[in-house]
C-alpha positions in Angstrom: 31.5 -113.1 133.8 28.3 -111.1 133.7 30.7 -108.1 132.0 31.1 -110.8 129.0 27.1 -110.5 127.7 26.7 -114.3 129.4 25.5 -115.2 132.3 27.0 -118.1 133.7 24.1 -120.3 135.0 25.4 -122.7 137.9 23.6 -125.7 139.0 26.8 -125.2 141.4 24.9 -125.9 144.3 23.6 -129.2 142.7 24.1 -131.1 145.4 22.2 -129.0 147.9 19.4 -127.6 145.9 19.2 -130.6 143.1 19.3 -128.7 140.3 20.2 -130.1 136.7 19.8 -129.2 133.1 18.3 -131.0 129.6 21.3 -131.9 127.7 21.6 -130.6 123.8 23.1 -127.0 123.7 20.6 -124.8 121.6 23.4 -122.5 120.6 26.5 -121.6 119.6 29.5 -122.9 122.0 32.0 -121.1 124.0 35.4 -120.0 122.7 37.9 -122.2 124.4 39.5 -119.5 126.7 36.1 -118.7 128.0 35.2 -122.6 128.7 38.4 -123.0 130.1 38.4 -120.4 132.7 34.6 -121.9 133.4 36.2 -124.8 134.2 39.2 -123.6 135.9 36.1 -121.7 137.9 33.4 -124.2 138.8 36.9 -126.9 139.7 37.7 -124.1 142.2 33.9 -123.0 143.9 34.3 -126.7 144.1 36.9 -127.7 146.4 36.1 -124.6 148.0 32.6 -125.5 149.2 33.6 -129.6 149.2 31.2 -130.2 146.3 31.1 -133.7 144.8 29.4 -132.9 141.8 27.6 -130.3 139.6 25.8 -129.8 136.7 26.2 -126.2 135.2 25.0 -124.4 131.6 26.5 -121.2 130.5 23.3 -119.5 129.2 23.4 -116.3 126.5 20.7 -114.3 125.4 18.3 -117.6 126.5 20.5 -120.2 124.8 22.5 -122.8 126.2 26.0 -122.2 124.7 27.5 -124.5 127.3 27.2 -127.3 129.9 29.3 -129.9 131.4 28.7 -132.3 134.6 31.8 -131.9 136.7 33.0 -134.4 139.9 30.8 -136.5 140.6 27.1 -137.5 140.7 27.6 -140.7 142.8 30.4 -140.6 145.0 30.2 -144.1 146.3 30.3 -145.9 142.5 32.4 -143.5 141.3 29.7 -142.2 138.4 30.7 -139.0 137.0 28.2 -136.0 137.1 27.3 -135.3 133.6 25.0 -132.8 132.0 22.0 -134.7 132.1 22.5 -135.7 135.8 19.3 -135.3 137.9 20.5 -134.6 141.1 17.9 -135.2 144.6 16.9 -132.4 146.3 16.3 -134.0 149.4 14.5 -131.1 151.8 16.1 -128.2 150.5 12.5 -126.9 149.5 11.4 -126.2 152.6 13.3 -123.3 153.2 12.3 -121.5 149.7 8.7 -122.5 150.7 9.2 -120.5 154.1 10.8 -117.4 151.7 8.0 -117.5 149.7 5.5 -117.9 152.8 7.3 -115.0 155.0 7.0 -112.6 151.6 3.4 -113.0 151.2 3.0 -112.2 154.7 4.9 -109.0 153.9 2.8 -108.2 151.7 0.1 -108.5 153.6 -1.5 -111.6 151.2 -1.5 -113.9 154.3 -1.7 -113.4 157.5 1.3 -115.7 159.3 -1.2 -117.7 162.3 -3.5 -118.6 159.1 
């Protein structure tokens, strides 16, 4: 999709990183044939990876031309994920913490026994 001039922003990985975005498109919408192979895209990434929902926006030249909640947000009452879904992150930030720890070290900001 990047060939397209879009970027297609994916909270794919909503329910392991607890990622969501504000509902309201600021922009213009997506042709049909593009939104349908988004969907046709995100349904597969999906069942690939045993998702149970997401929240994505399709994002071009920093507006939000698309979003939709697939699956969904609460498996166990059935609610579907929508784009205003906040998702929990549980302790997913711990390893981005470590990443950003580890590259200061690198740079030699920090020292790593500090």
């Amino acid at each position: 999709m990047e060939g397209s001039g879009f970027r297609l922003a994916l909270a794919f990985t909503a329910t392991l990183i607890g990622l969501s975005v504000v509902a309201g498109c600021t922009g213009p919408t997506l042709d049909s044939s593009t939104r349908s192979k988004v969907d046709a895209d995100v349904t597969a990434l999906m069942q690939l990876r045993h998702v149970n929902g997401v929240t994505i926006a399709v994002v071009r030249d920093g507006k939000t031309v698309h979003e939709k909640g697939y699956g969904l947000r609460d498996a166990a009452k059935h609610l579907p994920a929508e784009p205003s879904t906040n998702y929990e992150i549980g302790s997913i930030t711990k390893e981005f913490t470590a990443a950003a720890v580890m590259q200061l070290v690198e740079a030699g900001k920090v020292r790593l026994d500090a």
